[in-house]
C-alpha positions as CSV (number, residue, x, y, z in Angstrom):
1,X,-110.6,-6.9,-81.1
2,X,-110.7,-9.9,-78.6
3,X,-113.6,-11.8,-76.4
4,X,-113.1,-14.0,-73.7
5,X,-115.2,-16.5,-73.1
6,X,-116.5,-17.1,-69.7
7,X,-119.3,-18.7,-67.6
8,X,-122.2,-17.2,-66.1
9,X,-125.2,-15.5,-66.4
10,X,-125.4,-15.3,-70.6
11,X,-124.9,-11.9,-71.8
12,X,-122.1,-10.1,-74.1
13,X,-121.1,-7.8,-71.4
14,X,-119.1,-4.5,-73.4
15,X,-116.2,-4.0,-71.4
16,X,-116.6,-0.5,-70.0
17,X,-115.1,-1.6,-66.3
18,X,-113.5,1.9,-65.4
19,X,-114.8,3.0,-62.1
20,X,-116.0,1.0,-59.1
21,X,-119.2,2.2,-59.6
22,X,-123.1,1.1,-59.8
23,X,-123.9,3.8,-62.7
24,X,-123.0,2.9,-66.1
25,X,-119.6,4.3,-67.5
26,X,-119.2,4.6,-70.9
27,X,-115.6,5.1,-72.7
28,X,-115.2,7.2,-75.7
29,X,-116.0,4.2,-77.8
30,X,-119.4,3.8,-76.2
31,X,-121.0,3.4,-79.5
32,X,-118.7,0.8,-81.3
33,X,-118.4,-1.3,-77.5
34,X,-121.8,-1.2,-78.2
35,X,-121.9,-2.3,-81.9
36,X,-119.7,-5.3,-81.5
37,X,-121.7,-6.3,-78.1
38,X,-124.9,-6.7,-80.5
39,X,-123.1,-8.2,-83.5
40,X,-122.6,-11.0,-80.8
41,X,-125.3,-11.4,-79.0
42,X,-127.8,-10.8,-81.9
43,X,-126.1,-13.7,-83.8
44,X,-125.9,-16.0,-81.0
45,X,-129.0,-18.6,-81.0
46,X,-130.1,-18.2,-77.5
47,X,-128.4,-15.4,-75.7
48,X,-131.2,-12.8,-76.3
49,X,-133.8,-15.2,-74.7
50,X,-135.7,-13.5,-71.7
51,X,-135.8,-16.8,-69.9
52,X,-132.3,-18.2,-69.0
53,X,-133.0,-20.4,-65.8
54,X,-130.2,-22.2,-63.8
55,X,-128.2,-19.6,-62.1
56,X,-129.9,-16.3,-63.6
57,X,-133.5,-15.7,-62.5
58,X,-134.2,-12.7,-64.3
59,X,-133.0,-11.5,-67.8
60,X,-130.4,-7.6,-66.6
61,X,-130.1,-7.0,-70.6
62,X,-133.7,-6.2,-71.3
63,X,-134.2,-8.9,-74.0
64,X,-131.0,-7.3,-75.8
65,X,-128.8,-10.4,-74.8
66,X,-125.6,-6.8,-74.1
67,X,-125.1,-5.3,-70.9
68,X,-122.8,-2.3,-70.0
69,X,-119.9,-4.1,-67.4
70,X,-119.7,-1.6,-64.6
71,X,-123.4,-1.2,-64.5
72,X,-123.5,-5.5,-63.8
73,X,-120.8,-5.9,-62.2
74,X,-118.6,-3.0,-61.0
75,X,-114.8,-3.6,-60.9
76,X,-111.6,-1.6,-62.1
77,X,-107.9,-2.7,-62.9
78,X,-109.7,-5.6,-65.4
79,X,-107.7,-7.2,-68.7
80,X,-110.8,-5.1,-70.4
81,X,-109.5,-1.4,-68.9
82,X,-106.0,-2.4,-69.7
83,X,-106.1,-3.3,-73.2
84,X,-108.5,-0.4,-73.5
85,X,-105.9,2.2,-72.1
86,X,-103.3,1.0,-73.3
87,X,-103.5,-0.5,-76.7
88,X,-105.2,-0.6,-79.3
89,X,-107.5,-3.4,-78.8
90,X,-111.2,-3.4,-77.9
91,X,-112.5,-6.3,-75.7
92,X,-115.4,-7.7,-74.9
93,X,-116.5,-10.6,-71.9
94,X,-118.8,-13.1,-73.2
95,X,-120.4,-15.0,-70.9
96,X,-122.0,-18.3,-72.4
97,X,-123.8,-19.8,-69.2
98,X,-123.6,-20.9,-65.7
99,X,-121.8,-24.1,-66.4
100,X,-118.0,-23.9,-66.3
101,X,-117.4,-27.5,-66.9
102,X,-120.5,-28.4,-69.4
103,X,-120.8,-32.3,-70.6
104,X,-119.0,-33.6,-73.7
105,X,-122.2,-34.1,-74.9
106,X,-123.2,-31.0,-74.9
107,X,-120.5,-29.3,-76.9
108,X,-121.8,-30.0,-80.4
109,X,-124.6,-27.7,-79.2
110,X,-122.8,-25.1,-77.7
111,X,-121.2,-24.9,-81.2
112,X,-123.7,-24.4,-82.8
113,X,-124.8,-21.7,-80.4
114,X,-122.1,-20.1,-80.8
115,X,-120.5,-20.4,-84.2
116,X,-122.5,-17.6,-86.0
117,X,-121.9,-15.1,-82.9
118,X,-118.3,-15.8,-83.1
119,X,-118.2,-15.8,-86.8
120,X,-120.0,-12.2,-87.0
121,X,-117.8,-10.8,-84.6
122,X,-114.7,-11.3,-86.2
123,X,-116.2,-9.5,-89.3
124,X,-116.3,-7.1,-87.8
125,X,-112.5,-6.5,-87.5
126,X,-112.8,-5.0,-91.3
127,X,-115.5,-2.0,-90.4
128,X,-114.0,1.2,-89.9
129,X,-110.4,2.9,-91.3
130,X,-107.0,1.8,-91.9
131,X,-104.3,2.7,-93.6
132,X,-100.6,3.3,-93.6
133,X,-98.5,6.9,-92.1
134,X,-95.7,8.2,-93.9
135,X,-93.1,11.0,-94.1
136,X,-92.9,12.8,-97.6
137,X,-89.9,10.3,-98.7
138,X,-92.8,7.6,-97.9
139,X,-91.1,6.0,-95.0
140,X,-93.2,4.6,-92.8
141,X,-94.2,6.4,-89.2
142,X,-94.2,4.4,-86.3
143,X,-96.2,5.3,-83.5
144,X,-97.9,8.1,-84.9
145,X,-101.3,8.4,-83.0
146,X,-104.4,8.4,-85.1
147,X,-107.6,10.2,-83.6
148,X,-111.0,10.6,-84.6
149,X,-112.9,14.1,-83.9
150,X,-115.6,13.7,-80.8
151,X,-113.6,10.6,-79.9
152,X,-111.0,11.0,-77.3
153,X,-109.1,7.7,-77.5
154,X,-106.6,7.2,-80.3
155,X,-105.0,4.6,-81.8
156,X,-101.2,3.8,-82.5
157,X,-99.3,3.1,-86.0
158,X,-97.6,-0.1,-86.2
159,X,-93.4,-0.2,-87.0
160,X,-94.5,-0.3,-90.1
161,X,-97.0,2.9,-89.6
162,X,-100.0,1.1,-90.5
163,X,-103.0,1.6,-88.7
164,X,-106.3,0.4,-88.2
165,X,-109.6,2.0,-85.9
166,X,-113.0,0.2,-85.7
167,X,-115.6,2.7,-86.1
168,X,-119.3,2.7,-86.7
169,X,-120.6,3.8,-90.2
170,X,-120.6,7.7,-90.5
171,X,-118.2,10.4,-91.6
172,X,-115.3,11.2,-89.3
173,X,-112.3,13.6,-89.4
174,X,-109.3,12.2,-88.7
175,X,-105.9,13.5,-87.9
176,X,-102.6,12.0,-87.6
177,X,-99.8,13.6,-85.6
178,X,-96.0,12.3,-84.6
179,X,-93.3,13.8,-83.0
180,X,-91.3,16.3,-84.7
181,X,-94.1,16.2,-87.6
182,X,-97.0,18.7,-88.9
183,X,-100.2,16.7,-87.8
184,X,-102.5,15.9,-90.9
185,X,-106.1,15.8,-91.3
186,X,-108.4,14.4,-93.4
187,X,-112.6,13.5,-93.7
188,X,-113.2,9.5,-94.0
189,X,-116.4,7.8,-94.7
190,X,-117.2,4.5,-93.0
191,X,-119.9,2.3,-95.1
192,X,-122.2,0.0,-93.9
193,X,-120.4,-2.7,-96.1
194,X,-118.2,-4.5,-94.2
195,X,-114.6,-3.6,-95.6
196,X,-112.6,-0.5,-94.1
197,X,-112.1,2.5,-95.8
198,X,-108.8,3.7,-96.9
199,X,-107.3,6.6,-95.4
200,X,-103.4,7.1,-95.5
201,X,-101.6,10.1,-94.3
202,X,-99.0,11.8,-95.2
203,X,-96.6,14.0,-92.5
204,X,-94.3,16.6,-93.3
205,X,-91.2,17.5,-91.0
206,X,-91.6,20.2,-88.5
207,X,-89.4,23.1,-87.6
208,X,-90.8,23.1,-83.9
209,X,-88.1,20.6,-82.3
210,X,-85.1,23.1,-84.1
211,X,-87.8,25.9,-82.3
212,X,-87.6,24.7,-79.2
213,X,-83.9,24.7,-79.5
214,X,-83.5,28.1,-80.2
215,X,-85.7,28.9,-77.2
216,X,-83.4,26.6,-75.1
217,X,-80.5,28.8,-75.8
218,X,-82.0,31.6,-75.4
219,X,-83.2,30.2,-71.7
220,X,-86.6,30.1,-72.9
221,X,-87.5,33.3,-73.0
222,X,-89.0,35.4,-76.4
223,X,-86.2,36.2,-78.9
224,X,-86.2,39.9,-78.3
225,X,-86.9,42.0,-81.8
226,X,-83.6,43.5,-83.0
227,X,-84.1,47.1,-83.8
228,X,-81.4,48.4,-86.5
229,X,-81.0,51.7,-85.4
230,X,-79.7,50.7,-82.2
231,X,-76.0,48.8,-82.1
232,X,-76.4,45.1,-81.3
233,X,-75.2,43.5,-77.7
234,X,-73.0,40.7,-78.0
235,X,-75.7,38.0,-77.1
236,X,-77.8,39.7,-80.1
237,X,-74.8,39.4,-82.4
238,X,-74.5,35.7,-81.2
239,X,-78.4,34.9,-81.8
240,X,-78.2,36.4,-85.2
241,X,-75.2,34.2,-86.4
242,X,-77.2,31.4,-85.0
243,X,-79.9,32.1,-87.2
244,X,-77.7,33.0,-90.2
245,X,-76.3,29.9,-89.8
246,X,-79.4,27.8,-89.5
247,X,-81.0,29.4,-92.4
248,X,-77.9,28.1,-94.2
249,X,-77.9,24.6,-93.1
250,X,-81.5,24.4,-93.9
251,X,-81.0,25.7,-97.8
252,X,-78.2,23.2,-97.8
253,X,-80.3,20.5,-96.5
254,X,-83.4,21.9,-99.2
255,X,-80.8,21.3,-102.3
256,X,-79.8,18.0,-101.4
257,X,-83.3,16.6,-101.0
258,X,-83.9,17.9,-104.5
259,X,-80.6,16.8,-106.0
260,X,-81.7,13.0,-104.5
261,X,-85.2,13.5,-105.6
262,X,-83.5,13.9,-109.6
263,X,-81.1,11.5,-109.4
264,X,-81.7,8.7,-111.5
């Protein structure tokens, strides 16, 4: 999670920039842009105050101290849609007043204006699922991409294939898929106790990239059922010893992994 902080008219504006448009957009993570916004503003001692004065004549957030970005002020290309996009960080634009420059005097009460807000917020870092992605040897995954059912936005595993995704409270399936892996999926149950549930996969190797192989050799095209009472062409012959001699390496491959999983 991040917030900048930034002046003008107060409000904890969720940062849902996409289109250049006056209608509200709403990402896939809608509801917890919109969690996080509240935790914020709800904290903060006067930014759900209807009257705000100085620059801001009338209150856009209906009391609620949030307002959805590209509903107030439409732009696309911001830091908010990048880190969005492209990582896995949600971020949010604060903005504390019309006074860029305040008075030293008045920082001891901007402070205190803002301490519980800022406090809250980064609580909130602990709500939702994490947890760590590993192969069946338990070596860590790296960018493995975790995704949520009804949420179409995923997250990334770290080098060391830990993860972590801010959600609401609420059940959620949750699947984990890599490259060259079988994708996993699991049910996990957010609380309303701040402290993120565990949730760990575990990925077993997939035959689909040795697949895809085959497929290549054969120029892509179906592997053509062999029928035994007709003699075999020589390209047939030469699929079939490919096979035979997969189906060899990969019992070799089998007793090894067992002869390393008993040694001492």
């Amino acid at each position: 999670m991040y917030i900048r902080l930034l002046a003008a008219a107060m409000a904890a504006a969720r940062g849902e920039d996409e289109e250049e448009a006056s209608e509200a957009q709403e990402t896939p993570d809608h509801a917890i842009f919109r969690w996080l916004a509240i935790s914020f503003a709800s904290t903060h001692l006067t930014m759900t105050e209807p009257y705000r004065g100085g620059c801001q004549a009338q209150d856009y957030t209906g009391g609620m101290g949030i307002i959805n970005g590209a509903k107030w002020k439409p732009r696309s290309g911001t830091i908010n849609d990048f880190s969005y996009l492209h990582t896995n960080c949600l971020e949010l634009s604060i903005y504390l007043g019309c006074d860029k420059f305040p008075h030293e005097s008045e920082l001891p009460r901007e402070w205190e204006n803002n301490k519980e807000a800022l406090l809250t917020f980064m609580e909130q870092v602990h709500r939702g699922i994490k947890g760590v992605v590993t192969d069946e040897q338990g070596i860590p995954i790296a960018n493995a991409t975790i995704s949520v059912s009804g949420i179409n936005h995923g997250v990334k595993t770290a080098s060391g294939g830990d993860y972590w995704r801010i959600l609401n409270p609420g059940e959620y399936r949750v699947t984990a898929h890599a490259e060259g892996y079988t994708p996993s999926s699991k049910t996990c149950n957010v609380d309303y106790d701040i402290g993120a549930t565990q949730c760990n996969f575990i990925l077993a190797r997939s035959n689909w990239k040795r697949i895809r192989e085959i497929m290549a050799m054969n120029g892509n095209r179906p592997i053509p059922h062999i029928d035994p009472s007709r003699p075999m062409t020589p390209q047939q012959r030469r699929m079939q010893r490919r096979r035979l001699q997969y189906r060899l390496r990969m019992r070799e491959q089998m007793r090894l992994r067992r002869l390393n999983a008993t040694a001492p």
